[in-house]
C-alpha positions as semicolon CSV with decimal commas, in nm:
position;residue;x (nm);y (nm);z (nm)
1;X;15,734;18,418;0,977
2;X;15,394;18,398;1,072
3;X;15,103;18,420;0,804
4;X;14,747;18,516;0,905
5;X;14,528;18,404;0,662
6;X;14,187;18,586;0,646
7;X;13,900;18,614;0,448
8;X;13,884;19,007;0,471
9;X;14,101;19,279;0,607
10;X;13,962;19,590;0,738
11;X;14,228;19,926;0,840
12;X;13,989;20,129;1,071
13;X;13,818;20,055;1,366
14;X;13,574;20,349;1,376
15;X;13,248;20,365;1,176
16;X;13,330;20,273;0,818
17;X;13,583;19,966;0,995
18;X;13,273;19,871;1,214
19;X;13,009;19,862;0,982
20;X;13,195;19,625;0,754
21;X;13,338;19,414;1,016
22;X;12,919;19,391;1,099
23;X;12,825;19,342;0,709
24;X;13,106;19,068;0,638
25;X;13,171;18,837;0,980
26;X;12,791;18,851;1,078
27;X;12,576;18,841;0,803
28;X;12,789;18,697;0,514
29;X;12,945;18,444;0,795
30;X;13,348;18,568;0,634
31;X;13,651;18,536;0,846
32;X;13,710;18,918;0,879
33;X;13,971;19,105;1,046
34;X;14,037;19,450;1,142
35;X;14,406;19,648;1,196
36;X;14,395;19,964;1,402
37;X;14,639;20,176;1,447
38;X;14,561;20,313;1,775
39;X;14,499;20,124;2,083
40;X;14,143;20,106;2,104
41;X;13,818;20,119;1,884
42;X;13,712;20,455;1,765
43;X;13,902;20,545;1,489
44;X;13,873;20,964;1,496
45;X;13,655;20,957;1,798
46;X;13,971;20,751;2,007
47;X;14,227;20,983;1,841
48;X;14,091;21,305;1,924
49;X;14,146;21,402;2,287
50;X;14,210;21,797;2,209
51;X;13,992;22,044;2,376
52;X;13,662;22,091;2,304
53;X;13,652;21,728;2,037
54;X;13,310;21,761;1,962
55;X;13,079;21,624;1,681
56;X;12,872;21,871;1,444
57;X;12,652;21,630;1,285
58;X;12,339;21,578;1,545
59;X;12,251;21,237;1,796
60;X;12,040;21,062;1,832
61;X;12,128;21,008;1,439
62;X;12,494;21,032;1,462
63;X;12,488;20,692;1,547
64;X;12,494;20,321;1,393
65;X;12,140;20,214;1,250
66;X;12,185;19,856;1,415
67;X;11,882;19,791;1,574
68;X;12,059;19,575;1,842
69;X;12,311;19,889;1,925
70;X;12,092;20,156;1,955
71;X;11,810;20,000;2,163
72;X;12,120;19,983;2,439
73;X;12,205;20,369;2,439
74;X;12,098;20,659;2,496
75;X;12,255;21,003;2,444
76;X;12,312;21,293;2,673
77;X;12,367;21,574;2,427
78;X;12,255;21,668;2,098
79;X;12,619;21,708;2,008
80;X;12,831;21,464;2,186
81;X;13,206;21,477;2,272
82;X;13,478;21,316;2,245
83;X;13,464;21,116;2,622
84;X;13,059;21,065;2,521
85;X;13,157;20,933;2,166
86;X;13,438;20,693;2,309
87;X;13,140;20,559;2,589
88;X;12,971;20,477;2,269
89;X;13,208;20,284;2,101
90;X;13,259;20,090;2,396
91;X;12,883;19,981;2,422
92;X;12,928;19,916;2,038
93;X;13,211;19,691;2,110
94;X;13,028;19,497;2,427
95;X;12,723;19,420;2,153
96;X;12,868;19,351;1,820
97;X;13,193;19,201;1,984
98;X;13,410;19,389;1,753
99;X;13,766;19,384;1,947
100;X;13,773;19,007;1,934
101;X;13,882;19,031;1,618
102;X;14,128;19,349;1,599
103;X;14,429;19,372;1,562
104;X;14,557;19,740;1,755
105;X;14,807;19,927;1,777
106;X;14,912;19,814;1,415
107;X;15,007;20,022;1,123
108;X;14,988;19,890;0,727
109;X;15,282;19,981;0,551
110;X;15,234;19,792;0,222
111;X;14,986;19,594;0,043
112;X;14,982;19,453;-0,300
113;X;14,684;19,177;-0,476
114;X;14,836;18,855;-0,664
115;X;14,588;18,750;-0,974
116;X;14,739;18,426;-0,937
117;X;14,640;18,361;-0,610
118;X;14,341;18,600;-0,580
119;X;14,487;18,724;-0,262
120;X;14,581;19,014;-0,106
121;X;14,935;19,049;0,088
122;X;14,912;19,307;0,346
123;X;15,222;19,384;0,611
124;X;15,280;19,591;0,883
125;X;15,515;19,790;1,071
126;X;15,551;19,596;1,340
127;X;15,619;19,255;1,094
128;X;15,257;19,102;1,076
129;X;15,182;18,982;0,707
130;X;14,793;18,934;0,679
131;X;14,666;18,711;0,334
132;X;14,284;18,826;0,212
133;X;14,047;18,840;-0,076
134;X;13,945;19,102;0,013
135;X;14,119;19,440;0,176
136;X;13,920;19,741;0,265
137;X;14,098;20,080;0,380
138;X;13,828;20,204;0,588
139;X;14,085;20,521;0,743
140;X;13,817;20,806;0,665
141;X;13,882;21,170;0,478
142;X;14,062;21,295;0,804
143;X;14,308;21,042;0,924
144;X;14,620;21,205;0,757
145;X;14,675;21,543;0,945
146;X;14,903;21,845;0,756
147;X;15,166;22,035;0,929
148;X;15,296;22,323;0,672
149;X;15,715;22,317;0,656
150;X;15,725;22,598;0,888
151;X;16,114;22,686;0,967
152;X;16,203;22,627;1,247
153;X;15,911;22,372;1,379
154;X;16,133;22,169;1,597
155;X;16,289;22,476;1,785
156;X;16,000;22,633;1,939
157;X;16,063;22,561;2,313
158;X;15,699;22,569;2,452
159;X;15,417;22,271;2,426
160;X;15,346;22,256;2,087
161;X;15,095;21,991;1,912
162;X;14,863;21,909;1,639
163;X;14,498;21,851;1,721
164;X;14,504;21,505;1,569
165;X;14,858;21,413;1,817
166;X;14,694;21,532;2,123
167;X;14,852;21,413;2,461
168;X;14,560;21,197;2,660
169;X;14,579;21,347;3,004
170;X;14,573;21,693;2,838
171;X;14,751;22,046;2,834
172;X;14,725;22,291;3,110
173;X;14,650;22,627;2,976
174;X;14,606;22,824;3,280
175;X;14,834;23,115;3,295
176;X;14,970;23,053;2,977
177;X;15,018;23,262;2,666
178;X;14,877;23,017;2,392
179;X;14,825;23,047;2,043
180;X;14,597;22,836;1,813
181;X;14,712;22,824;1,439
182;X;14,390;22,792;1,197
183;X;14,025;22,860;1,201
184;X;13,857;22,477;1,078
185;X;13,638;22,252;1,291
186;X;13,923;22,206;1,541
187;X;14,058;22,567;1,599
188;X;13,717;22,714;1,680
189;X;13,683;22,430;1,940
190;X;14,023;22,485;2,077
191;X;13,994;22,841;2,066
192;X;13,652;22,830;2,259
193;X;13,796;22,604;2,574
194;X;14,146;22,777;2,546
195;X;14,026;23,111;2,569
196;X;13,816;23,117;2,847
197;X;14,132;22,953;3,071
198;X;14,407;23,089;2,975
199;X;14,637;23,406;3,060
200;X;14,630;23,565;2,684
201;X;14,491;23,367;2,350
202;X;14,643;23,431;2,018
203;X;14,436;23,285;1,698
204;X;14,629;23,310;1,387
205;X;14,356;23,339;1,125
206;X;14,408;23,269;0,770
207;X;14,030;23,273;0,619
208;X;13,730;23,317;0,851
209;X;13,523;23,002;0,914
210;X;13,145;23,076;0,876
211;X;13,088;22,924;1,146
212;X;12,681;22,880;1,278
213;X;12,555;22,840;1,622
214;X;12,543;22,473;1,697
215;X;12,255;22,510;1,984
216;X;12,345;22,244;2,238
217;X;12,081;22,033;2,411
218;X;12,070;21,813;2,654
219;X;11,831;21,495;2,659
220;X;11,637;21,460;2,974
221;X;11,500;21,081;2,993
222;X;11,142;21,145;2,801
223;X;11,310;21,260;2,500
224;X;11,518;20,975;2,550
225;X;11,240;20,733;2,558
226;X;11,101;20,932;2,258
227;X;11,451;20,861;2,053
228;X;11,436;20,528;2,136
229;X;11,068;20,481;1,978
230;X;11,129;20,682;1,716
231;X;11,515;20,598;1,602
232;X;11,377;20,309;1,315
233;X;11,194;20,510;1,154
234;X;11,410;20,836;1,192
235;X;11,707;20,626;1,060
236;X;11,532;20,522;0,758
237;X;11,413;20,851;0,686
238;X;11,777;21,023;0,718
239;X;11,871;20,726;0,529
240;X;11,621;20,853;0,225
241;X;11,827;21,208;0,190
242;X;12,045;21,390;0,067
243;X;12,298;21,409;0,340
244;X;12,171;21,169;0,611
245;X;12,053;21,456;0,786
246;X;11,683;21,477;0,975
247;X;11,572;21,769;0,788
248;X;11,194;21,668;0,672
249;X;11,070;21,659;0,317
250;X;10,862;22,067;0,479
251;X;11,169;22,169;0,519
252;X;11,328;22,196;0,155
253;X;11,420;22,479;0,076
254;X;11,309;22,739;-0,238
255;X;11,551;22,941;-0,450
256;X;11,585;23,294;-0,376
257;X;11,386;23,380;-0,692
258;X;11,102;23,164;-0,591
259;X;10,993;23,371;-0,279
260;X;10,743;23,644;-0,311
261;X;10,951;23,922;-0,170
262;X;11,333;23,962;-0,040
263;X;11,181;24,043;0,304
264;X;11,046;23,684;0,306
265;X;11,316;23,519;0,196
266;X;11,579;23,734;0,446
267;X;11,312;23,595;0,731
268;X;11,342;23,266;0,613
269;X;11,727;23,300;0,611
270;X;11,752;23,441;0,958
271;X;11,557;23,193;1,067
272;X;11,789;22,921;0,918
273;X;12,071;23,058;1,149
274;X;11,887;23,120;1,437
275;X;11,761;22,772;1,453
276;X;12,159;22,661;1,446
277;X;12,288;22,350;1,325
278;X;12,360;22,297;0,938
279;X;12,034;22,407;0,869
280;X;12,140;22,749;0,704
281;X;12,381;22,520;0,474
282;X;12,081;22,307;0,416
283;X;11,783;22,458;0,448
284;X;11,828;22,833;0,364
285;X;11,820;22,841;0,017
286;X;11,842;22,557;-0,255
287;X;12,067;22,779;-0,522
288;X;12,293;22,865;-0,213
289;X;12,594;22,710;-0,354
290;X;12,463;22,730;-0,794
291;X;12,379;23,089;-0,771
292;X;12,633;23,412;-0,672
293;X;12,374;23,652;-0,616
294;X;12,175;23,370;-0,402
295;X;12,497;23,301;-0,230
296;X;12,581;23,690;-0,146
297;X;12,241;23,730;0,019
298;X;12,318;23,418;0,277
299;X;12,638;23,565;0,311
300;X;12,520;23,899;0,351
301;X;12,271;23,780;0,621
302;X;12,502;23,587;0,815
303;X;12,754;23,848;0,843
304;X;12,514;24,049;0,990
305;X;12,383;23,783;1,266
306;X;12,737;23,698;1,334
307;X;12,872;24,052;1,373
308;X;12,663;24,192;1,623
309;X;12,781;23,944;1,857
310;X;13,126;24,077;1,820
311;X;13,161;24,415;1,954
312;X;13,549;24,512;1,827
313;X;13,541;24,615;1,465
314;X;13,855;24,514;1,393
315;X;13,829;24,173;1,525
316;X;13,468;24,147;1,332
317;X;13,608;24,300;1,018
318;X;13,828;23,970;1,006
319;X;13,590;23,711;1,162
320;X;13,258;23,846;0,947
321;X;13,390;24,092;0,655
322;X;13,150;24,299;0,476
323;X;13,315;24,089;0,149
324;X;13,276;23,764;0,096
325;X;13,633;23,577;0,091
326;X;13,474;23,325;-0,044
327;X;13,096;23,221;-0,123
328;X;12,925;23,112;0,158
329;X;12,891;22,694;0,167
330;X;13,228;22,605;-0,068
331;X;13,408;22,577;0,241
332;X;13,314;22,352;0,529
333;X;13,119;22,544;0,807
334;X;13,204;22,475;1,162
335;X;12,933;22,462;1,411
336;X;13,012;22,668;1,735
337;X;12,910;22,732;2,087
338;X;13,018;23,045;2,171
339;X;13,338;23,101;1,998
340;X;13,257;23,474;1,843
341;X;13,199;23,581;2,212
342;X;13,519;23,488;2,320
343;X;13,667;23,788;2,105
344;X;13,519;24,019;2,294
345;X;13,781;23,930;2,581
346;X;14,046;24,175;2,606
347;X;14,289;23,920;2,622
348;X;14,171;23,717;2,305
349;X;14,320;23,850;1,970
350;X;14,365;23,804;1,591
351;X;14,640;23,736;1,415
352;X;14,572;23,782;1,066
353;X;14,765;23,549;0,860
354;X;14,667;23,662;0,511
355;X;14,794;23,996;0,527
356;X;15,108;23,868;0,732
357;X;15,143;23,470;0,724
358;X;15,374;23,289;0,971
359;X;15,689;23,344;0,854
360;X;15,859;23,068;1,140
361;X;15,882;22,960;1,474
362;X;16,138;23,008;1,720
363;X;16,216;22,901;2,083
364;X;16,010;23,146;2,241
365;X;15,676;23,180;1,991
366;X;15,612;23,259;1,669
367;X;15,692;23,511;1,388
368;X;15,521;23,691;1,158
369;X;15,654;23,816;0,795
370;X;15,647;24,129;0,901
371;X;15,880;24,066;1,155
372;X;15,663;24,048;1,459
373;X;15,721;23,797;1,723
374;X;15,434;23,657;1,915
375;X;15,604;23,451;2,225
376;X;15,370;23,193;2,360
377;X;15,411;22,874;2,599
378;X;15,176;22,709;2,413
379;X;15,031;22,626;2,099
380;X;14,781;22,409;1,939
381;X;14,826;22,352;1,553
382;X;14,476;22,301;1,350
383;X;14,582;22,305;1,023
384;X;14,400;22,028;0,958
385;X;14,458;21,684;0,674
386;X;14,502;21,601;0,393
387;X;14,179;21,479;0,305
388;X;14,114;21,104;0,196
389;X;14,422;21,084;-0,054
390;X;14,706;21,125;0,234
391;X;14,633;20,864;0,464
392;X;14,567;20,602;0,176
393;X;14,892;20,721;-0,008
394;X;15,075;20,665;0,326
395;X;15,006;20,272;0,349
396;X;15,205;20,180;0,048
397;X;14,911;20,041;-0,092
398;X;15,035;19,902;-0,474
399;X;14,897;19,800;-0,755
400;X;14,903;19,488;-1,023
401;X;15,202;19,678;-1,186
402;X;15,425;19,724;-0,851
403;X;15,300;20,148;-0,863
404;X;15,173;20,268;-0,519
405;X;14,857;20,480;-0,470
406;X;14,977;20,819;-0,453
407;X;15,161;20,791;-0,733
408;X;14,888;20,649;-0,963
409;X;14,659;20,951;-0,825
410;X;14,937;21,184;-0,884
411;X;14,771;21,346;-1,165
412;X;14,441;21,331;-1,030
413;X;14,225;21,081;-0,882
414;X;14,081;20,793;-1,080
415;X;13,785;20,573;-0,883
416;X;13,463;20,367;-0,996
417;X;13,248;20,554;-0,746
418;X;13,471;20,594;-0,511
419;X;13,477;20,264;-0,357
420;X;13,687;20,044;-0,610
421;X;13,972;20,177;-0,783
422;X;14,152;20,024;-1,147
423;X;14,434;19,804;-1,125
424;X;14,373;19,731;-0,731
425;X;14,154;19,434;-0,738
426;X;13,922;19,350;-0,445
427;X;13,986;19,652;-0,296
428;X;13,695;19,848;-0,106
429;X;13,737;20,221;0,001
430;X;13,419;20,358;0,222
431;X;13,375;20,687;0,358
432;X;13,678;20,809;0,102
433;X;13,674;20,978;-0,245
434;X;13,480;21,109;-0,523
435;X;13,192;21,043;-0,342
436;X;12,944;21,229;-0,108
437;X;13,147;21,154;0,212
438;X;13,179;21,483;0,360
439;X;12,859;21,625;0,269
440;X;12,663;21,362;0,475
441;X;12,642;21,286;0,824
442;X;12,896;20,952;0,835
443;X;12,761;20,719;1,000
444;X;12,382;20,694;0,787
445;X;12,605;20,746;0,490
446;X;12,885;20,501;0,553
447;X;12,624;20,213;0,679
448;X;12,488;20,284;0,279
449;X;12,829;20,212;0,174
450;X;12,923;19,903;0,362
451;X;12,537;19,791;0,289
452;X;12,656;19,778;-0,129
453;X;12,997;19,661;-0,029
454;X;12,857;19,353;0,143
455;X;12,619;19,303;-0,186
456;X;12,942;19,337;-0,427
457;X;13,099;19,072;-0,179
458;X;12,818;18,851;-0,164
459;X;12,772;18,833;-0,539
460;X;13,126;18,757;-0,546
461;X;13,112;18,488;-0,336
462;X;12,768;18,324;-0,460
463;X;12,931;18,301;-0,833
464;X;13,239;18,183;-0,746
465;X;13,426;18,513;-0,883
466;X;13,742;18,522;-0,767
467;X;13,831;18,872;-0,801
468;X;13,679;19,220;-0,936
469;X;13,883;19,469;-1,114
470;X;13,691;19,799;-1,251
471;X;13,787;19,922;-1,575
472;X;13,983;20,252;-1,648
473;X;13,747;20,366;-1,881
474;X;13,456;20,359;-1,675
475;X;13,692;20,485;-1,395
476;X;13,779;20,785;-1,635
477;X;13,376;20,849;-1,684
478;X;13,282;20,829;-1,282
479;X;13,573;21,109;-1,270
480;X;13,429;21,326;-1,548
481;X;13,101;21,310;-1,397
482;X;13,230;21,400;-1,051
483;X;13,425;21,756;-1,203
484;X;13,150;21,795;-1,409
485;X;12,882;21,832;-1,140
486;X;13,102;22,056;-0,932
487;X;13,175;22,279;-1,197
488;X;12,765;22,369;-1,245
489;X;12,812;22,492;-0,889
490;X;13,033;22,769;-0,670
491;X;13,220;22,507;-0,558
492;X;13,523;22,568;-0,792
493;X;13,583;22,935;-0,699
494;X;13,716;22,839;-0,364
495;X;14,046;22,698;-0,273
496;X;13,986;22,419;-0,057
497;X;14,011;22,098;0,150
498;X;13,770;21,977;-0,077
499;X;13,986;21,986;-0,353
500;X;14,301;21,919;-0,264
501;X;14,379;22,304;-0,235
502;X;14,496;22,303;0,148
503;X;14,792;22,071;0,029
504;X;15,097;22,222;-0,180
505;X;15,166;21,983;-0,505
506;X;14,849;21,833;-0,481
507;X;14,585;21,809;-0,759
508;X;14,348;22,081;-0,763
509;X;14,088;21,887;-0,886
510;X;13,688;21,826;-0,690
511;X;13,751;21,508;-0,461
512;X;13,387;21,452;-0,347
513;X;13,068;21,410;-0,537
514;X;12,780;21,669;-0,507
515;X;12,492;21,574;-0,618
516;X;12,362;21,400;-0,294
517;X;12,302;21,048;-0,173
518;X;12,020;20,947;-0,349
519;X;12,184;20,977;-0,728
520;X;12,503;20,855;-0,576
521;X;12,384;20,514;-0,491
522;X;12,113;20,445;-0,770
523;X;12,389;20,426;-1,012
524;X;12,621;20,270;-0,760
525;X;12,351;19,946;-0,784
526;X;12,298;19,999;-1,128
527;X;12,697;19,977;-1,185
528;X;12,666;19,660;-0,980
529;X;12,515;19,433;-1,279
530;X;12,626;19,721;-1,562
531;X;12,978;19,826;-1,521
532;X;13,120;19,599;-1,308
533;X;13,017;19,306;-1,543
534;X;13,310;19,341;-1,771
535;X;13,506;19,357;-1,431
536;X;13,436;18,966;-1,314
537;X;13,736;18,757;-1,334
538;X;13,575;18,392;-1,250
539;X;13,884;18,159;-1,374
């Protein structure tokens, strides 16, 4: 059997997998590899082919901060998509050389550190057995998708797929009956292309998404040339915020008690949403998600601006109720293009799930509890992942004792920050839990990440310390700290993705860390000489 001995190993060739492969090979001079899964670099940007892939987070931004990458490219959109974002990669590859040292179309099945030898063992489903210091699970918080154990799943006789398992040359929808199960990111970009093609569009709708105008633009070449002399500094600044957004320091936002009169704030609101783009989530008020009766007059507002664009009241009494189902901002927001017009075809309906959830499928469509049968030809399944935890949980990832992952975070998650995790020495997670990951746009965020990564490895290295293993207690406090935070917000009165709520049997418990970027990584680099220093193992 073959051995590949390597310095690092990297799962992921998208951002986080790119970044690090950057940080480690190129400036700290480490043999690093990198095993993909799919065929091709990417990660979530190769994988998703379904209609309408789009990103919601905004170029020219969305993009890495290596100087020597973005002076190469410019973008066409404001919001890219998925053929735009694979272009990218590709130029990404041609500069920083990054499939010379993959490894595709290669899964990781187990992995398990050795004190003794201070080394990683990593294998793979197709028989490779990779030897590292250091391993690094860069899969992302939406890797792992989540089919619910519908009855009778296999026997439906139509096209049937999840969004994340999309076919590459694509499904035909014309003259079809098609249905799109869930209302995330993904259905409302399904639903938009689907419904303008084919024959008769069913969404089955659990919980409205509150969804905001995403405001496409295209980039004609002077604001090009303006991105290009501008992207340094822009970069830095994003990387200075809260969320790796562009939103300057004018723009923060006041409570709703701090403005004069509720006229002025409702402007300011409005304004927020008509301006499109996270901006409302942002921007509109800065007790949106601490404060209920804050949260009730976004909500309020946006009902309104989203329901006059839907002209059936019983479709709008689903998509924008006149009660909040939840509070507005404790659920991910989609951004859309014009998916709340598409209702107002005659041949584009709701099912609503909540009052009558899919009961099964059959060979001809789907059924209702009520006893309803929808037949369709086709249908499109955006239920979406299970966030983070699945994917990692999945790779048979073990620890000192012989106990994998998912069963050591079957009680709840335990992390130093997020990135290093007790009992798993040398082990690196980026973009992943109990940290700001999907409150950020990734790729400022994630370059922050592998930036403190590649400073915990260089230490390392420098003093001869052979391996790093965080302690529980510490582990136990970054935990308490996380819930803690959440709980002064909104946050916890909403069943969730970002808690673990979309999955049944797992913790309900706050995965991701709230209070912003900034405070996340000043006592990530103050753990680096404070809590980490019992953590050393030199000998």
């Amino acid at each position: 059997m073959t051995v590949l001995e390597t310095d690092a190993l990297i799962v992921g060739a998208g951002f986080s997998g790119i970044y690090l492969l950057h940080r480690l090979r190129d400036q700290l001079k480490l043999n690093v590899k990198i095993v993909e899964a799919g065929s091709d670099v990417g990660g979530v940007w190769h994988a998703n082919v379904y209609p309408g892939a789009r990103v919601d987070s905004p170029s020219p931004v969305y993009s890495f901060g290596i100087e020597e990458v973005w002076k190469g490219w410019n973008w066409s959109q404001a919001y890219p998509g998925q053929k735009e974002l694979q272009e990218y990669f590709h130029h990404v590859d041609r500069v920083l050389s990054v499939r010379k040292n993959c490894i595709f179309n290669s899964r990781v099945n187990a992995a398990q550190f050795d004190t003794t030898t201070a080394r990683w063992t990593i294998k793979t489903e197709d028989g490779k057995t990779i030897v590292a210091k250091y391993f690094l699970p860069a899969v992302g918080f939406a890797s792992q998708n989540y089919i619910p154990p519908w009855k009778g799943y296999d026997s439906f006789q139509g096209t049937i797929h999840h969004t994340s398992e999309w076919p590459r040359d694509g499904v035909d929808v014309r003259g079809k009956r098609v249905a799109i199960i869930g209302s995330g990111a993904t259905g409302i970009q399904v639903t938009q292309e689907w419904a303008k093609e084919a024959e008769e569009t069913l969404v089955f709708l659990r919980t409205p998404n509150y969804a905001l105008p995403m405001r496409q633009k295209t980039f004609d070449p002077a604001t090009q040339k303006k991105q290009q002399e501008e992207m340094a500094e822009l970069y830095a600044f994003c990387a200075s915020t809260g969320g790796g957004m562009p939103y300057r320091p004018e723009q923060l936002p006041k409570a709703l008690a701090e403005f004069e009169t509720r006229e002025e704030a409702a402007k300011h609101v409005k304004r927020m949403y008509d301006d499109g783009g996270f901006g409302f989530w942002a921007l509109a008020l800065s007790d949106l998600t601490l404060n209920e009766e804050s949260n009730r007059f976004a909500y309020d507002i946006w009902a309104e601006r989203v329901g006059r664009r839907i002209h059936d009241p019983a479709k709008r009494a689903l998509l924008a109720p006149s009660e909040p189902p939840h509070p507005w901002g404790t659920k991910r927001p989609s951004l859309e293009q014009d998916y709340y017009e598409q209702f107002n075809r005659s041949n584009v309906n709701i099912v609503d799930t909540k009052k009558h959830p899919i009961a099964e499928l059959t060979p001809k469509g789907i059924v209702t509890d009520d006893g309803k049968v929808h037949e369709v030809d086709i249908i499109a399944v955006a239920t979406g992942f299970d966030a983070s935890t699945g994917s990692l949980s999945k790779m048979g990832i073990k620890d000192l004792d012989g106990i994998d992952l998912g069963t050591r975070w079957k009680e709840g998650i335990i992390s130093l920050h997020g990135m290093t995790v007790p009992g798993f020495p040398n082990m690196f997670l980026p973009y992943s839990v109990q940290s700001p990951t999907p409150f950020t746009n990734g790729p400022v965020y994630i370059e922050k990440q592998a930036n403190w990564i590649r400073d915990m490895v260089q230490k390392m290295e420098t003093n001869g310390i052979r391996y790093i293993n965080p302690q529980e207690k510490a582990a136990q406090e970054w935990r308490a700290e996380v819930q803690d935070i959440a709980n002064m917000t909104l946050f916890p009165k909403t069943k969730s993705w970002y808690q673990g709520a979309n999955i049944p049997g797992k913790p309900v418990e706050q995965i991701y860390y709230l209070a912003g970027m900034p405070m996340y990584f000043e006592k990530c680099y103050a753990a680096l000489n404070d809590k980490f220093a019992d953590s050393f193992v030199s000998a």
